[in-house]
N, C-alpha and C positions, 0 to 999 in steps of 0.2 A: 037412447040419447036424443035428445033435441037440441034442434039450433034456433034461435027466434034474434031479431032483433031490439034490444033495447030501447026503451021509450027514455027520453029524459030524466023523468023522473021516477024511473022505476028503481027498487031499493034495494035489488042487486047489485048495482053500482058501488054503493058502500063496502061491498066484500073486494069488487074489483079493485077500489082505490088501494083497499088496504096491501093488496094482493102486490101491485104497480107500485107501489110505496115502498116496501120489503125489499121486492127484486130490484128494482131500479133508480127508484128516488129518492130514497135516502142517500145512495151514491152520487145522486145528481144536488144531493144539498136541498132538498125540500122538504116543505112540513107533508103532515100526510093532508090537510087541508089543499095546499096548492095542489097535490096530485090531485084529489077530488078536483078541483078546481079543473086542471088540465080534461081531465075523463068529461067532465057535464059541458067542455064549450059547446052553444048553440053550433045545429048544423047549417053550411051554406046553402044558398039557393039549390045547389045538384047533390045534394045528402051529404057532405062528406065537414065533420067525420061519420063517420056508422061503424057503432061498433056491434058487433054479432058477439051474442052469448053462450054455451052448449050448457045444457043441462040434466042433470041427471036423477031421475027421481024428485022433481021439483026444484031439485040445489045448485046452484049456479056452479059449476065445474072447471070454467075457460073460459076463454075471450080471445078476440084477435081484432083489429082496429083497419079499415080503410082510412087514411088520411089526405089532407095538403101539402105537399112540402117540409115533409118530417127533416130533412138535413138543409140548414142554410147553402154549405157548402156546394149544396150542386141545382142550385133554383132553376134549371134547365128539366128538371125532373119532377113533374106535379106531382102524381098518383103514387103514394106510398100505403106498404100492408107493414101494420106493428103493431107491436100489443100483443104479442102473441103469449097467450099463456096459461096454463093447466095445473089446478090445484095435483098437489100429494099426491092426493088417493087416487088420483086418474092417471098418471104417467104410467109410460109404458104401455099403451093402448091405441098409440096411434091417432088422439084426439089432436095433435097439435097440427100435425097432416090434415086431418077432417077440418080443421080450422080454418086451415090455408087453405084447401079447395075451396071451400064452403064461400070465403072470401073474393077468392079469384073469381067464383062463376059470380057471384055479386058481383065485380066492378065489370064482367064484361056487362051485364045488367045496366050497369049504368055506364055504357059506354065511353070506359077507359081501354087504350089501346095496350100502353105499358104500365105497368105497376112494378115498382121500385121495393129493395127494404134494405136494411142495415143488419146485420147479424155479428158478434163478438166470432163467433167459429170462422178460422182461417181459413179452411175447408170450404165451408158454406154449410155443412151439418145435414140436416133436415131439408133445407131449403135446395142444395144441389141435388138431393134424391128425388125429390119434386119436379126437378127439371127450370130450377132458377141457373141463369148465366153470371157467374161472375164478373162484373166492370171496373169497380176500383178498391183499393187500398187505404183508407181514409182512419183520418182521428174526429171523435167526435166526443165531443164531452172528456177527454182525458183520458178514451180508449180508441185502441186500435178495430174499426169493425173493414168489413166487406160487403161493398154496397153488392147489390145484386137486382134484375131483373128479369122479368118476364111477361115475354110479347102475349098479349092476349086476343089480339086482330093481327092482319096481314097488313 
């Protein structure tokens, strides 16, 4: 397995949108063009967004997303991880874990202290075996998620 990060215009992204499109956006009311849309914005000055790829045998496998301010709702919270996500034929293998480290040791990289996310599992799933803390209770887009963080500096 490799992780690399995606260039703007690389043309695994098309698989991503579709990928994001399916799981997500369609439920959110968009074309699969807007989600393309959303995946290619240009990065800010300090990289973000940056998304990391795994891949396997060549074939783009996952994705997981550093962003800005993924939840209006709590604009107290820059540094958000999302996007997380793992074709079919990979699940079950613990790629989505490997995503989320892969990620976190990136934003300490880029010296973020917390990094935020949003998760549908009440629980916290994946993310509290990780060692995410549960913060709040929140609706966002017409679901119930669980924001969640983790300190990545002192």
């Amino acid at each position: 397995m490799e992780f690399n990060v995606l260039a703007g215009d690389a043309p695994e992204r098309q698989q991503l949108a579709r990928w994001y499109h399916a799981q997500w956006g369609q439920g959110a009311g968009l074309t699969l063009e807007q989600e393309l849309q959303r995946l290619n914005r240009a990065q800010d000055a300090d990289g973000f967004p940056h998304l990391i790829a795994a891949f396997d045998g060549g074939q783009v496998v996952g994705a997981v997303q550093l962003k800005r301010r993924e939840m209006t709702a709590f604009p107290q919270y820059e540094h958000w991880l999302g996007s997380v996500f793992v074709a079919d034929s990979h699940r079950g293998r613990g790629l989505a874990g490997q995503l989320v480290e892969r990620a976190a040791a990136q934003a300490v990289r880029m010296d973020v202290a917390d990094l935020y996310l949003q998760t549908e599992a009440a629980d916290g799933g994946l993310y509290a075996r990780l060692g995410w803390t549960p913060l709040h209770q929140a609706d966002n887009q017409g679901h119930r998620v669980l924001v969640m963080v983790r300190r990545l500096s002192a």
